[in-house]
Structures are given as structure tokens and as C-alpha cells.
C-alpha positions as CSV (number, residue, x, y, z in Angstrom):
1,X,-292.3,53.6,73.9
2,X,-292.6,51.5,70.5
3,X,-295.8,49.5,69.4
4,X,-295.6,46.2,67.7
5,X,-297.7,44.0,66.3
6,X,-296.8,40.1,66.4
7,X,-297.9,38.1,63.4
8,X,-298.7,34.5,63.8
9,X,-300.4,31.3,62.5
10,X,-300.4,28.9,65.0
11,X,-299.3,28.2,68.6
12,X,-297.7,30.9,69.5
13,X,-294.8,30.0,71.7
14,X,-292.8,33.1,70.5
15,X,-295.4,35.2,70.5
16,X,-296.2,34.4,74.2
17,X,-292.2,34.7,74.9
18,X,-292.5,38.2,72.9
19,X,-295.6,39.5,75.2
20,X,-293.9,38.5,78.4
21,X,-290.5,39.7,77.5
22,X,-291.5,43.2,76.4
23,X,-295.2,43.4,78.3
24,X,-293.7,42.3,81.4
25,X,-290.6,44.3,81.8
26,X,-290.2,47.4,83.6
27,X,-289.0,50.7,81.5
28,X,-289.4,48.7,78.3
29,X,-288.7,50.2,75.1
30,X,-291.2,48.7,73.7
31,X,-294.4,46.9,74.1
32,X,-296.9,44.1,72.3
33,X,-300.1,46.3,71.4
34,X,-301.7,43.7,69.2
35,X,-301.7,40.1,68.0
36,X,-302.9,39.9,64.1
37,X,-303.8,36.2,63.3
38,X,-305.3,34.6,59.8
39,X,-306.7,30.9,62.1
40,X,-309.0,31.9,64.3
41,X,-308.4,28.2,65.7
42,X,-304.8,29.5,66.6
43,X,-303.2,29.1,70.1
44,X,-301.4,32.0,69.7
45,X,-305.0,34.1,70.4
46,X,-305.4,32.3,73.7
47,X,-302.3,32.8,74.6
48,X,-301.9,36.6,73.5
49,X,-305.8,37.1,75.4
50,X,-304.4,35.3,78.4
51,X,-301.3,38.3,78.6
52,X,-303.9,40.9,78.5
53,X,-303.3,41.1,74.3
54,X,-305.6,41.9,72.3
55,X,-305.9,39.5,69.1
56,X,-308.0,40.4,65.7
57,X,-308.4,37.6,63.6
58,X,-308.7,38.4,59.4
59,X,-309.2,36.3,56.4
60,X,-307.7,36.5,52.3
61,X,-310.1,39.1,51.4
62,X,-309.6,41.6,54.3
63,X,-305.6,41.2,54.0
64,X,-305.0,41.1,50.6
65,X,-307.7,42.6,48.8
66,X,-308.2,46.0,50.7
67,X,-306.6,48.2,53.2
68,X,-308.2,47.2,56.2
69,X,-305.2,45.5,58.1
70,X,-302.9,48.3,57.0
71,X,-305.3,50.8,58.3
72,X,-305.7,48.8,62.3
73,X,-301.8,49.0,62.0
74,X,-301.7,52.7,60.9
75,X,-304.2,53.4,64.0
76,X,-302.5,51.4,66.8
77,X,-299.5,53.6,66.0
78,X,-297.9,50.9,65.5
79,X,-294.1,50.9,64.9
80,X,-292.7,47.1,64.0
81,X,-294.2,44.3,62.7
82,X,-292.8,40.7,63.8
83,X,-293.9,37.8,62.5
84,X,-293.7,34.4,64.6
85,X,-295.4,32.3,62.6
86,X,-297.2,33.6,60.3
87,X,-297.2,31.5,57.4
88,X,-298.6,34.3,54.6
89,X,-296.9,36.3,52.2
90,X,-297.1,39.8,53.0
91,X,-299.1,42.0,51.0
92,X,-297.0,44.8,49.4
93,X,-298.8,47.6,50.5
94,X,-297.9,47.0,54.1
95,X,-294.4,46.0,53.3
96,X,-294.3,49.5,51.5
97,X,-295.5,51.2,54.9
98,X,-294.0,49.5,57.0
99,X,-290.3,48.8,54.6
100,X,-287.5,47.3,57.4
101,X,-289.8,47.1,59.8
102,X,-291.0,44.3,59.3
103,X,-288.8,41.0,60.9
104,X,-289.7,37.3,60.4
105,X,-287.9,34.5,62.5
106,X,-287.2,31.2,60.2
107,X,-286.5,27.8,61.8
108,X,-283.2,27.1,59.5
109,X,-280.2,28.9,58.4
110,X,-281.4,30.5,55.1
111,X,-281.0,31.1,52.8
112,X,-281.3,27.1,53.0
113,X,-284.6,25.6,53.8
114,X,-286.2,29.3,53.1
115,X,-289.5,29.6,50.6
116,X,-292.7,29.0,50.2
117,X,-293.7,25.8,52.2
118,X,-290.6,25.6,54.6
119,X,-292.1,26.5,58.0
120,X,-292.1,24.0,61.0
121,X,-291.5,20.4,60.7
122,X,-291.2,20.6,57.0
123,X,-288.4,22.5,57.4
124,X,-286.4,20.2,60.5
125,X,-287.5,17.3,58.4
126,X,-285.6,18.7,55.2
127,X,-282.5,19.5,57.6
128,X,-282.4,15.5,58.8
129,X,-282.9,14.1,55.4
130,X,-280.5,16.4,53.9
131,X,-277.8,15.0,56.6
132,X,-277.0,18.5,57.6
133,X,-274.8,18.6,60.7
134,X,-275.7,22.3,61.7
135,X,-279.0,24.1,61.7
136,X,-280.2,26.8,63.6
137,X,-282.9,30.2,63.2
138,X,-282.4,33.1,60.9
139,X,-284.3,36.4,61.6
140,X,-284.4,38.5,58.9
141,X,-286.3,41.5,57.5
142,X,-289.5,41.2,55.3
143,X,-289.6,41.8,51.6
144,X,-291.6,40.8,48.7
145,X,-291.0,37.2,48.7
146,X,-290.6,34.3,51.1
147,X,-287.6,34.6,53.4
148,X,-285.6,36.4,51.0
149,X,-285.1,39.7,53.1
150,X,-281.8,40.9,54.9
151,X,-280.6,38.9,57.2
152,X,-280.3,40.3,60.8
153,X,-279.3,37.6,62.8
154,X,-278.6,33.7,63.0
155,X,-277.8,31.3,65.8
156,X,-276.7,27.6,64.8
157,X,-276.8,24.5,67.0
158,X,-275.8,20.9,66.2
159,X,-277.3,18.2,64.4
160,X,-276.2,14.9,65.6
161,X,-276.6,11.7,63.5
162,X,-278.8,10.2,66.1
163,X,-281.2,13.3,66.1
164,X,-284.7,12.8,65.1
165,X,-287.1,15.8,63.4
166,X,-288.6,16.3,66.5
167,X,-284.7,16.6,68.5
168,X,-284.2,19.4,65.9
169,X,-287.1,21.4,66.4
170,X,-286.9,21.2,70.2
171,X,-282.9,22.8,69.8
172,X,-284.4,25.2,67.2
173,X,-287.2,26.2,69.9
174,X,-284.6,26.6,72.9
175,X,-282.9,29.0,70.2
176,X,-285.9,31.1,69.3
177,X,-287.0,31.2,72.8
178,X,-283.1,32.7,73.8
179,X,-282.4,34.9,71.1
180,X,-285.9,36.6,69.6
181,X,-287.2,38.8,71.9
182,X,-284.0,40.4,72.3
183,X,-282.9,40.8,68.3
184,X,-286.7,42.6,68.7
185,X,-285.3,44.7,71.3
186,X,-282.2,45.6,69.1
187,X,-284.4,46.2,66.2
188,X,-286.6,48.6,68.2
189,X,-283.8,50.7,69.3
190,X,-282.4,51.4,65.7
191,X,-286.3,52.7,64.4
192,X,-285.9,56.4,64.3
193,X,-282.1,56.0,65.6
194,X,-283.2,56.5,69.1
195,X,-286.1,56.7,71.4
């Protein structure tokens, strides 16, 4: 059985589709130890507690000035790191630690709409005004720099002329809700090779 730790910023819908997917499934592979979250106004911790998840909120100081998160990781033998929503660079020392396995899910087809500022509406927003007629999610590995890692996986969907931000981001969310949890479980079977 794998640990990982889900990464997020704000709601949490993936998160919550993560925990249930992997919590709630019988001989998983893997399973949701802990939620790590930078707003302690987020969703995503009610909805993580609510699944039995424990959440531990951090600030700037404790992520990127010391060891501390690194360390909680270390300790909850933890195996993967996904982010779903988690707008903050990662600090090198975990990427070092932790190098390919760390996954992020984008909203958009990078490597358009990827960097620093494209998350969420921004991003479907950009799509529309760009007069793009296909979008869709990328996951992708975690480096150094704002979705600029491998990719692992994309899914597209259409945008129609008549779609509105909001009519993207609900097609991107069906997408993310279908395809994430099991790219995780892919992901999880190639650490180590095998279980």
C-alpha cells in the first residue's frame, strides 16, 4: 500500500474525488494519508476532515524557509505527492526528495495556458478569448517551474463558439473528475516498478 499526500488551495473537488476513489475502494493500491493546504479558509480541509483525512495547514515561512513540510512528508511515509490545486511553487528541496513523484493536474492543454497565474478561471477565460476550439486538462509531473514538467497525460473536449468561461470550466471539471484519480492510480503502480 502507497501513501500520498494531496496538495491543494482551494475547494477541493479533486481532492474529495481523490479521497473517495482511493480511501473508499477495497484492495487499493494506494491510499490519501494527508491533505497539506497553505488557506486555512480552504474547502478542501472540510472536505478532506469530512473523509476521515487529516489536513495540516502551513504558511511561506514553514514551506519555504525550513524543512518542516519535507520532514511531515518524510514521517507519513509518504510515497506521491499530487497536487489539485495548489497554487504554490514548489520548493526544491521537496522536489529533490520527492523528483517524479510529484504530479499536478492543469485546467488547459499545456504547454498553452501553463505559468505562473494560469489556474482556474483565468485560465478558461484565456481559452474563450483566445477563440480556442479545443481545451481540455494536462497532468504532468512537477519540476522547478510552473507547469513545465513531463507531461503524463491530457484529455481534450470541445469549445463551442457559444460557450461561456463558466461552460469551459464545467467540461474541464467533468474531465478532471473522469480521468485523475485513475492517472494517480497508474502513477502509483510504476513507483518502485511494482507493489
Amino acid at each position: 500500500m502507497k501513501n500520498i499526500a494531496i496538495f491543494a488551495s482551494g475547494s477541493g473537488t479533486n481532492a474529495e474525488n481523490l479521497i473517495r476513489y482511493f480511501n473508499g475502494k477495497e484492495q487499493a493500491k494506494a491510499c490519501i494519508k494527508a491533505l497539506f493546504c497553505n488557506k486555512p479558509e480552504a474547502y478542501a480541509i472540510t472536505r478532506a476532515a469530512n473523509l476521515g483525512v487529516p489536513a495540516r495547514t502551513f504558511g511561506r515561512e514553514d514551506f519555504y524557509n525550513s524543512d518542516l513540510i519535507l520532514n511531515e512528508l518524510q514521517q507519513k511515509n509518504i510515497d506521491l505527492i499530487v497536487l489539485a490545486g495548489f497554487l504554490w511553487l514548489m520548493p526544491e528541496s521537496i522536489v529533490s526528495a520527492f523528483r517524479r513523484r510529484i504530479i499536478n493536474i492543469h485546467p488547459a492543454l499545456l504547454p498553452k495556458y501553463g505559468g505562473k497565474g494560469m489556474y482556474g478561471m483565468h485560465v478558461h477565460r484565456a481559452v474563450k478569448a483566445a477563440g480556442e476550439r479545443e481545451t481540455g486538462i494536462t497532468i504532468h509531473y512537477v519540476n522547478g517551474e510552473y507547469d513545465r514538467g513531463d507531461v503524463i497525460f491530457q484529455a481534450t473536449c470541445p469549445v463551442l463558439p457559444t460557450d461561456t468561461a463558466d461552460d469551459i470550466a464545467a467540461k474541464i471539471h467533468l474531465l478532471e473528475q473522469e480521468h485523475f484519480p485513475k492517472v494517480v492510480e497508474k502513477i502509483v503502480e510504476k513507483i518502485n516498478g511494482k507493489f
